[in-house]
N, C-alpha and C positions, 0 to 999 in steps of 0.2 A: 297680530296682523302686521305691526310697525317691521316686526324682526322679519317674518317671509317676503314684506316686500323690499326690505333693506338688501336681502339675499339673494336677485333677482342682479342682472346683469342692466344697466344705465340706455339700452335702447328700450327694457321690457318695465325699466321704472316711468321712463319718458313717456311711453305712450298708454300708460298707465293715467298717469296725470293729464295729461294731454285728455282722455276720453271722457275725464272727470270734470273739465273746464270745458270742454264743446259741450257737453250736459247742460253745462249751469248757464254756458251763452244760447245755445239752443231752447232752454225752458223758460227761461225770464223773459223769452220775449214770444214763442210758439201759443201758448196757451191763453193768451190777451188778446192776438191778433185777430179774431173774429169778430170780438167786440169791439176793437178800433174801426176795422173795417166799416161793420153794422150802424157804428155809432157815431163819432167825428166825424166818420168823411162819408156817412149816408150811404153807401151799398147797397143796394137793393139785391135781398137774399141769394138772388141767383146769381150774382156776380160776386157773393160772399163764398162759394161755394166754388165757383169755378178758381179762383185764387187761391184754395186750399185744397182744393183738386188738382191743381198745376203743379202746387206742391211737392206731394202726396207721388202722381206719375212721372214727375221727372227726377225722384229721387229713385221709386222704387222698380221703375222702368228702365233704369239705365245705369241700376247696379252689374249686370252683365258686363256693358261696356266699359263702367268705372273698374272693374277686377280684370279682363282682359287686359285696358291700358297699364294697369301693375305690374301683372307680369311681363307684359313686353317692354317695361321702362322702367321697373323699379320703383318700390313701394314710397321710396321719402318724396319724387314729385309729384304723387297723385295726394299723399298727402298735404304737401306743401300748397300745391293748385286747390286741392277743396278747401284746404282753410280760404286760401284768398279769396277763391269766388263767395263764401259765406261772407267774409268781410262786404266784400262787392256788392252783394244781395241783402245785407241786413242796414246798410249804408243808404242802399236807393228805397229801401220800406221806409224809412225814416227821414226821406226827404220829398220822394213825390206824391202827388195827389189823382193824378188820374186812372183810370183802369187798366190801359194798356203797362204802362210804365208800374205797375203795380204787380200786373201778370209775370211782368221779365223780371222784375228783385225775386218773385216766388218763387221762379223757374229756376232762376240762379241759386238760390236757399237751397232746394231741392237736387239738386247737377252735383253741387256741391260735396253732399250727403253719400250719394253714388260713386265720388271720386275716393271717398278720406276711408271709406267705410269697410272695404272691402280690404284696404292695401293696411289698414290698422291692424287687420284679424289675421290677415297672411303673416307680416311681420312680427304681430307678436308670437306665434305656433315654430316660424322660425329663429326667432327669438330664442323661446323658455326650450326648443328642441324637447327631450324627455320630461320638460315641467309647466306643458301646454297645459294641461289638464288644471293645477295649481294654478298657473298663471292666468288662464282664463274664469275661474272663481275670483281673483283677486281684482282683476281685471271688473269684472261683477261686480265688485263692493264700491270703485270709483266710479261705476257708469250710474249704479242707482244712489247714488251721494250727489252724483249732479242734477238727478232727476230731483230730490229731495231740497236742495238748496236753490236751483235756477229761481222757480216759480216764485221761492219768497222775496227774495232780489227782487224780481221781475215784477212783481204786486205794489213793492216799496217805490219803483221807479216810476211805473205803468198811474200810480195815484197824480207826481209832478204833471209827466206828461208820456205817452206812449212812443210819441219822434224818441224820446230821452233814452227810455229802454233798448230800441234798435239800434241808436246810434251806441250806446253802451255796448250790446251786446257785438256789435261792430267792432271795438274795439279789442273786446277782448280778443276774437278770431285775429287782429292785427297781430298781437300779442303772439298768441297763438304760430303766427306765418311765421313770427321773424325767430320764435322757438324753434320751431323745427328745421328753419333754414341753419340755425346756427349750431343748433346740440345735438338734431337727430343723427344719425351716422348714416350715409348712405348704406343698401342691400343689392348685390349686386342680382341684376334681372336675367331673366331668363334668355340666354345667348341664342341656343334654338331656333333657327329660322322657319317659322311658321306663317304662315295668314292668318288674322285673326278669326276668319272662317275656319280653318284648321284647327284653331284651340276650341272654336264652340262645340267643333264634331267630334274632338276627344272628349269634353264632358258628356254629353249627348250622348255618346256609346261608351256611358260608363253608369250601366246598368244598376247598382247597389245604390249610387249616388242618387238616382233619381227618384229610385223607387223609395228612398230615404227623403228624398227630399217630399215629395209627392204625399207620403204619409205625415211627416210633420208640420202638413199645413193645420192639422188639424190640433197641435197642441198649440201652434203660435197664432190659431183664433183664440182658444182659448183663454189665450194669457194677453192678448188686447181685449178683453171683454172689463179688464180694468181702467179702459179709458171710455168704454161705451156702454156695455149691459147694466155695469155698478152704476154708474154716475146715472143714467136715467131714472135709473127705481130710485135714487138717494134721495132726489127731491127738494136738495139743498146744495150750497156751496160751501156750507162748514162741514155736512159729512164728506162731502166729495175730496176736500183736503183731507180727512180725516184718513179714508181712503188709500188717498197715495201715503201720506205720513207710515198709515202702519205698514204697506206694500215694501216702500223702502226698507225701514227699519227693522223686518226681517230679513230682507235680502243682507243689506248690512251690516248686522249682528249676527247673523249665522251662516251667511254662505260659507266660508272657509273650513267652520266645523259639519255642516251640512255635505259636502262637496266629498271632503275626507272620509265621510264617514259613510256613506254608499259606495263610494271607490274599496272600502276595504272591506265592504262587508259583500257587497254585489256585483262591483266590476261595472266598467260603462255600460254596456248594453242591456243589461237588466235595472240598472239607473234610470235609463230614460224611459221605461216601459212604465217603473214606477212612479216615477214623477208624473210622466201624462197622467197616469193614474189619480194623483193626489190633484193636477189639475180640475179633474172631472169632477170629482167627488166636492171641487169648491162651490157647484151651483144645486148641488141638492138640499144645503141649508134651508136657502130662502124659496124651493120648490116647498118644501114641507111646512117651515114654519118663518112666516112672509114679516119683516120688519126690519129696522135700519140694524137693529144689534146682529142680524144674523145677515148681513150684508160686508161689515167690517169681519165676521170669521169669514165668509169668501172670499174677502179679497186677502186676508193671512193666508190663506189655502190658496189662491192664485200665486202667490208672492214664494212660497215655501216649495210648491211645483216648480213653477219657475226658476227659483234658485238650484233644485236638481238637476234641471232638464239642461238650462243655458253649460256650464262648462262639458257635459260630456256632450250637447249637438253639437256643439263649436270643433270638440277634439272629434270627433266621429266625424266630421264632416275633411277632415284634416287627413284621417287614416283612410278614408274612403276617395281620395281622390290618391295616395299613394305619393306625396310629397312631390307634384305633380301641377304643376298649373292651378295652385292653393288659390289665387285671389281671383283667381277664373270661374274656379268650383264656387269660392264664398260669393259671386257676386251673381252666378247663375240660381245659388240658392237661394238667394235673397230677394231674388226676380219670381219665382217660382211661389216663395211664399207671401211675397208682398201680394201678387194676384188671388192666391186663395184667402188671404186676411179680405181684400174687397169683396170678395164672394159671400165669403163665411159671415163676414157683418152684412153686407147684404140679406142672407138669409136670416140672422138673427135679428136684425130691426123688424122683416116681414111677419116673424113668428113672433114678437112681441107685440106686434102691434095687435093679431091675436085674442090673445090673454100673456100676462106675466108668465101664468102657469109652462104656457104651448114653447114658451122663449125660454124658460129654465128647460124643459123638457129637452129642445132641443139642443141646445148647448150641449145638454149629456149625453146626445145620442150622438152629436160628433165626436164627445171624448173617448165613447166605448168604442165608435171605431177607431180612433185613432191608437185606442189602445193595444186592439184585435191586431189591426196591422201591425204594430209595435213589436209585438207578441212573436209574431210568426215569422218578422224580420230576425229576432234574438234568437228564437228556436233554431232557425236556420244557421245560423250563424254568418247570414249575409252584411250584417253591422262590422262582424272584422274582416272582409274582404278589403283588398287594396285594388284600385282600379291598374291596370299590365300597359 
């Protein structure tokens, strides 16, 4: 791993690191925040909700907007701008007390997310150019290494005091701003005089994109069903770490051999068809036989799925916009399936709620379509079309 990212060119190491460290400042303090909320400063539940609800839509509401403003200004200042405003927003979590002023730190945490997130995935695709594929696996091993590390941080901190962590993870984002202002190397933006209503209508009548995007809501419910369907049936908070511990450390340990090893046996588009596959296949464990041991191989099998699926969407979604208004395409996708992930857990709390049985059940009934559709995009070969 050390030698392929050594070999990687100093903007696609940068942001590399860079995704690794917004992990670990975003999770050391994301995952405590309900119970600060709930608990020091008394929230009363619906106001615990609507603050992570604020969240939640002002990141994944206005990823659109955050990848249009990259392409028409170049990816280092939407980078640069979302680190600050996460500075901004994890600074006022950690200093005020009242609801309002609580809402706008969320709101900013979340804005934040939509600016950095989109203009990351374009740069690096233009970045690695021929080694998106690679570089987006690798890219994978530093985004779930932060997921993996924030939280224990964040536990160590959150014990002193919770202000402590925010203001921490505050920093780091400082950190973070004055990196990329000083190392990242500007990309120069899209000169094309457009509207930005213009760029929405080029992705919008780019038929393959959509119908791609449209179908993969259904693997990226899937693969959040590790932060919701596991953790409810766990029943604990040492499985629920247990949880993510084994989720990362397959993504971890084997994305790169994982990644290479479906690119040369199966090619992108029958990769991802697979992977949804092995997504699906993680919830009939515990349909069949119900306990915490057969909850930890779901979530390997959520983690293993996922690590197929993440480098070839990211590059499919690359080839399918046709090199082309890239942070436009990633932040309309990202819109698309942030609304079907609220749906899709929507539907899967209601079917749990149920029986366990009705809620595994369902889960796989989104996988097989997801996979169906999968299936008939690759048949077709409308995965290697480029949008004209």
């Amino acid at each position: 791993m050390i030698r392929q990212f050594r070999s990687f060119d100093r903007p696609s190491k940068l942001l590399m690191v860079n995704q690794f460290t917004i992990n670990v400042g975003f999770y050391m303090l994301m995952p405590y925040l309900a119970g600060y909320l709930a608990g020091p400063l008394g929230l009363a539940g619906w106001a615990v909700g609507l603050v992570l609800g604020v969240r939640n839509f002002s990141q994944q509401g206005m990823f659109l907007l955050g990848g249009s403003l990259a392409d028409r200004f170049g990816y280092k200042p939407l980078i640069v701008a979302g680190c600050l405003l996460r500075t901004a927003g994890f600074t006022l979590l950690g200093v005020v007390n009242s609801l309002p002023a609580l809402v706008i730190a969320s709101a900013a945490t979340g804005f934040a997310g939509a600016l950095f997130n989109p203009a990351v995935r374009a740069y690096l695709a233009a970045d690695a150019d021929e080694r998106r594929l690679e570089a987006f696996a690798l890219f994978n091993v530093f985004y779930q290494g932060g997921i993996l590390l924030g939280p224990v941080i964040g536990l160590a901190l959150t014990t002193v005091d919770f202000r402590v962590t925010c203001l921490v993870a505050a920093a780091v984002f400082a950190v973070l701003t004055v990196l990329q202002i000083r190392a990242l190397p500007n990309h120069v933006a899209d000169t094309e005089r457009r509207t930005m209503l213009g760029d929405w209508r080029v992705v919008v009548a780019n038929r393959p994109f959509l119908v791609f995007a449209l179908v993969m809501v259904g693997s990226n419910v899937l693969s959040f069903q590790v932060y919701l369907a596991l953790p409810l049936r766990a029943g604990s908070q040492a499985l629920v770490m247990a949880l993510f511990v084994v989720s990362a450390v397959v993504a971890i340990a084997g994305q790169l051999r994982i990644t290479s090893w479906f690119r040369d046996r199966f090619g992108p588009s029958r990769s991802i068809v697979i992977g949804a596959a092995v997504l699906t296949s993680a919830f009939l464990p515990p349909l069949f036989v119900p306990g915490n041991a057969t909850l930890v191989v779901s979530a390997a099998l959520l983690a293993l799925g996922t690590a197929v699926v993440f480098p070839f969407e990211m590059d499919t979604i690359v080839r399918l916009s046709g090199d082309r208004l890239v942070a436009t395409h990633y932040g309309f996708y990202n819109t698309i399936v942030g609304v079907g992930i609220m749906l899709g857990n929507l539907f899967a709390g209601t079917v749990f709620d149920i029986s366990p049985m009705s809620g595994w059940i369902g889960l796989v009934v989104i996988g097989c379509a997801c996979v169906a559709g999968l299936h008939v995009l690759q048949r077709s070969r409308a995965l290697e079309t480029a949008s004209q």
